[in-house]
C-alpha positions in Angstrom: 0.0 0.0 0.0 0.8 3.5 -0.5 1.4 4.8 3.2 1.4 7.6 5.0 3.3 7.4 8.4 2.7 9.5 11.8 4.6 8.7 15.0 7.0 10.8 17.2 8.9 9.0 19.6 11.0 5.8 20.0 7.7 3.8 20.5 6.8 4.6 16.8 10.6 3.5 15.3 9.6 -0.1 15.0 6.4 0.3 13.0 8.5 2.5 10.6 10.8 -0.4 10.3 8.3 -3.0 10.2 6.3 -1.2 6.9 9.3 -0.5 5.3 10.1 -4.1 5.8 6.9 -5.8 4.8 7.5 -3.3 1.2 4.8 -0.8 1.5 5.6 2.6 -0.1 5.6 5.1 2.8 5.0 8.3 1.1 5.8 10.7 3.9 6.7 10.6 7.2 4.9 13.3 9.6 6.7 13.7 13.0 6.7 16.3 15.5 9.4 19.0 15.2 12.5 18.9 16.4 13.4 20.5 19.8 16.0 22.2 21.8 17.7 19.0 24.1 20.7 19.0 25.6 23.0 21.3 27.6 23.5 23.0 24.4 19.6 23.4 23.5 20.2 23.0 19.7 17.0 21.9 18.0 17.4 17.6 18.1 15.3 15.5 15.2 12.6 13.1 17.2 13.2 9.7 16.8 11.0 9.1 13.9 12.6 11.8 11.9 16.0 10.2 12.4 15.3 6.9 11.5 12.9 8.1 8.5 16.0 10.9 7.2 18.7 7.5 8.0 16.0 5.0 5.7 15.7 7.6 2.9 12.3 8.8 3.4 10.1 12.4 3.1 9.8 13.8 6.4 7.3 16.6 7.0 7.0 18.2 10.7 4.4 21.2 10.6 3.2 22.3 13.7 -0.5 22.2 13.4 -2.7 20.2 10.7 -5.8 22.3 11.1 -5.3 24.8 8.4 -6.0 24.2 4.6 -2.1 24.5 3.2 -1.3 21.6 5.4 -4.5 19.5 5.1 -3.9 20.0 1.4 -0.1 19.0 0.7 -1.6 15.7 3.2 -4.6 14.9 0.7 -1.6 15.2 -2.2 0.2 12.7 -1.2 -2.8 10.1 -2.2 -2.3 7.9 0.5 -4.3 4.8 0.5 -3.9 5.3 4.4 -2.1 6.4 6.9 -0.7 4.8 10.1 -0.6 6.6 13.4 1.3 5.7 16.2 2.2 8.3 19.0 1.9 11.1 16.7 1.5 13.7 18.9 -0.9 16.1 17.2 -5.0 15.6 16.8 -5.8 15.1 13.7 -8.6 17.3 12.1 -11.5 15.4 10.1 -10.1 16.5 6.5 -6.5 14.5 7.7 -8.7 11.3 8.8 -11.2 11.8 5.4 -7.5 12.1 3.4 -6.7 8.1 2.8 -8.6 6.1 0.9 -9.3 3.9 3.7 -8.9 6.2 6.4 -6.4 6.2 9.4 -5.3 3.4 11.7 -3.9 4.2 14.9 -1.9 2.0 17.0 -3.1 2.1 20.8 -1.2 1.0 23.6 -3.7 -0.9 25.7 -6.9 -3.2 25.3 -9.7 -0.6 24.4 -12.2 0.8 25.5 -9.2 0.6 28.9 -7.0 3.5 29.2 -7.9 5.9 26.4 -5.6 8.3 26.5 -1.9 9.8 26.7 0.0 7.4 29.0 -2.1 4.0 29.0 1.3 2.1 29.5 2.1 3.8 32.7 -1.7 3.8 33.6 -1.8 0.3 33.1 1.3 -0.9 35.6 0.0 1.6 38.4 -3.5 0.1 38.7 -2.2 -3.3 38.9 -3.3 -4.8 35.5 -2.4 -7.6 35.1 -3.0 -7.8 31.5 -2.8 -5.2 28.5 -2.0 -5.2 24.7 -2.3 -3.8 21.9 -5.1 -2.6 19.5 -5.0 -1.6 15.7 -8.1 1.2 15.6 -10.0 3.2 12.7 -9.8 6.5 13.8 -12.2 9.2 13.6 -12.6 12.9 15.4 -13.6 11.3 19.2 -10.3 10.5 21.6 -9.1 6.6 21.2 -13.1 6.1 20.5 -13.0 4.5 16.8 -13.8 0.5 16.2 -11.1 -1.8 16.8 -9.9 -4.1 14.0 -7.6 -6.1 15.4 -6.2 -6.8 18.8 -3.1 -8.6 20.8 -3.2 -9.3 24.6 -0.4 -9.9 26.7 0.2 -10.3 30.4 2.4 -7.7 32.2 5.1 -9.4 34.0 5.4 -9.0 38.3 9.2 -7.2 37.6 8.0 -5.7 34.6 8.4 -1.3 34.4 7.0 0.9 31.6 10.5 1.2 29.6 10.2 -3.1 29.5 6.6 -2.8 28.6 7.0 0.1 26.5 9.8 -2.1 24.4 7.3 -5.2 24.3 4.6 -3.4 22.8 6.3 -1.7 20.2 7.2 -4.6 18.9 3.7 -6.3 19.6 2.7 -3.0 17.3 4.4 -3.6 14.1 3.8 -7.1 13.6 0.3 -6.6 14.4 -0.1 -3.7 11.8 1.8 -5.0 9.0 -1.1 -8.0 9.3 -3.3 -5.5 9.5 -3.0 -4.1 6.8 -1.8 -7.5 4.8 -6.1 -8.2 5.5 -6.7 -4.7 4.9 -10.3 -3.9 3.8 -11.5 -7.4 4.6 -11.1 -6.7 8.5 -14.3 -6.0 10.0 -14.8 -2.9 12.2 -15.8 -3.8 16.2 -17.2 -1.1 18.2 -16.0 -0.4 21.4 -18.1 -1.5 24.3 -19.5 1.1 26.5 -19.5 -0.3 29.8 -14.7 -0.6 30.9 -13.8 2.7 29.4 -11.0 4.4 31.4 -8.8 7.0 31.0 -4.8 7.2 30.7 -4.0 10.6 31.8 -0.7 12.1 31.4 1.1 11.4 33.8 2.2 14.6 35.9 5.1 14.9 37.7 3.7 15.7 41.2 2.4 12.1 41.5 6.3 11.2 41.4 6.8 11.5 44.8 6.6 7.8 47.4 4.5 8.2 49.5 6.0 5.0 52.0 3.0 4.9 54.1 0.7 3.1 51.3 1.0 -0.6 50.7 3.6 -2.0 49.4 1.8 -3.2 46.3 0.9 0.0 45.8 4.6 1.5 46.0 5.9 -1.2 44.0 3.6 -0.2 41.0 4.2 3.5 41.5 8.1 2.7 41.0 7.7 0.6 38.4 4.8 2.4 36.3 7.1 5.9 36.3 10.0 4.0 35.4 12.3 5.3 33.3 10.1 8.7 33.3 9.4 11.1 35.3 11.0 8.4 37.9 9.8 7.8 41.4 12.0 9.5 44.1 12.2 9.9 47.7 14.8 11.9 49.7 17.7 10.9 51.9 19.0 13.9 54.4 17.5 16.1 51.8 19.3 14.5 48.7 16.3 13.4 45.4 16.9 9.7 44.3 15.1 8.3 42.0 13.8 4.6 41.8 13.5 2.9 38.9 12.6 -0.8 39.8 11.6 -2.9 42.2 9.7 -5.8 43.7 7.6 -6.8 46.5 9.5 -8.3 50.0 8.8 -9.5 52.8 9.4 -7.4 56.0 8.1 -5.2 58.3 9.2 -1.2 60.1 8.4 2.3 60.2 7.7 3.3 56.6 10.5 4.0 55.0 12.9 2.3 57.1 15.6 0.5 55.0 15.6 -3.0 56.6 19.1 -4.7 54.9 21.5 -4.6 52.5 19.2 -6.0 50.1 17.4 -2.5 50.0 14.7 -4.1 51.5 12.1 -0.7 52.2 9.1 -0.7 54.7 6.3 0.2 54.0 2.5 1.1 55.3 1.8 -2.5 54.9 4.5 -5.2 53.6 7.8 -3.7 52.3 9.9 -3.3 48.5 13.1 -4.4 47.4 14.9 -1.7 45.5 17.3 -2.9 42.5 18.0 0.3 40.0 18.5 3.6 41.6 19.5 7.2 40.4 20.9 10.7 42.4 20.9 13.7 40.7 23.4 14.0 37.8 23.8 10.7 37.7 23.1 7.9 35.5 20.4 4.9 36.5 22.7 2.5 38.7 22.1 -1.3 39.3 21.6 -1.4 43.6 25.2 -3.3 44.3 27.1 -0.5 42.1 24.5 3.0 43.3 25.2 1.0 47.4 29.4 1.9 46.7 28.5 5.1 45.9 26.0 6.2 48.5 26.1 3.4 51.6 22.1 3.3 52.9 22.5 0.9 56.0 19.5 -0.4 57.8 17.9 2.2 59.9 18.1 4.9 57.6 14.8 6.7 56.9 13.8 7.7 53.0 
């Protein structure tokens, strides 16, 4: 097929790969525009728009799609449809009319559960045990359209967002490749009414551990904000982040490291910490951050 691709982030990379692999023609490649990064702030290509520019392709980045210039270089391109995927930008009813069979977006989660911006992260913090991956028909409403194919899988007791968020990537582009391989046999589902949620961004005031909840609960806050924005507590006023963990037995005040291990009390039950991070510092295993920065039992986070 002739193929219009729309995705931002390292999430997206993949399904590039994958359509450019299976041999569809991707006629452009729309992406956000690049930003300042860096201690230097010079303007950094996303993701997509590296590995599209490295694979040879057109890559367009305009910052809105909702006036007629842009929705009409889109409708040149005579896509027969277009494949969104963390895109980053709502598209406008002319955009979704463009294709000749519309837009498919690649969701994150099992629809109608965790509409939205962060359904990964979402998914982890309520305790889910299970999530996936959904290709959708889009149309004007937010993560609304039918469903046309979907992949489950279980989220694993260690498992943070960065693992989850590499899993499901994958999951993606195999999924939309047969997607569209079936593509316009594939009959349209509705989503059900009754389970819809909503993935909020996450916001980084939620960050915080809050060692008097459970330790389930703790556990899937550290785990669900791993790599980003990170869950942190304090030592002697010092930020550390947290970036995995799993559920231990033991018992103390909450926050009381209990051993070596990085064993943690909490409300109820306790965590074992295994990747930490201080400020200005990269993400260290808990044998190599302990060296560094001893935390012997009895110290309060």
């Amino acid at each position: 097929m002739r193929v219009i691709f729309m995705g931002t982030p390292d999430f997206s990379v993949p399904v590039l790969d994958a359509l450019v692999a299976a041999g569809h023609e991707i006629a452009a490649v729309y992406c956000q525009p690049p930003r300042p990064a860096g201690r230097g702030k010079k303007d950094r290509p996303t993701p997509v728009h590296a590995r599209a520019e490295a694979l040879g392709l057109t890559v367009r980045h305009p910052k809105s799609l909702r006036n007629a210039e842009a929705q009409q270089d889109f409708a040149a391109l005579d896509a027969d449809i277009a494949v969104v995927v963390a895109y980053g930008l709502i598209l406008p009813q002319p955009i979704l009319d463009a294709p000749r069979l519309g837009c498919l977006n690649i969701h994150a989660s099992l629809l109608p559960r965790w509409r939205g911006a962060a359904p990964i992260h979402r998914a982890i913090m309520a305790g889910d045990r299970e999530t996936g991956i959904c290709i959708m028909q889009m149309e004007a409403g937010l993560d609304t359209g039918p469903v046309l194919m979907k992949a489950a899988t279980m989220i694993g007791d260690e498992e943070t967002t960065a693992d989850l968020h590499d899993r499901l990537s994958e999951m993606g582009a195999g999924l939309i490749v047969e997607a569209l391989n079936q593509m316009p046999d594939l009959t349209p589902e509705p989503q059900p009414e009754a389970g819809v949620t909503y993935a909020q961004k996450i916001d980084k005031a939620e960050a915080r551990i809050d060692w008097t909840r459970p330790a389930e609960e703790v556990d899937r806050q550290i785990r669900g904000l791993s790599p980003f924005p990170g869950a942190w507590t304090e030592v002697e006023g010092q930020r550390i982040k947290l970036l995995a963990s799993r559920l231990a037995e033991g018992a103390g005040q909450p926050g009381e490291v209990l051993d070596d291990a990085l064993r943690v009390a909490c409300g109820r039950g306790a965590v074992e910490i295994l990747r930490l991070q201080r400020a200005g510092k990269g993400p260290q295993e808990r044998e190599q951050f302990l060296r560094g920065m001893a935390l012997p039992a009895g110290t309060m986070l």
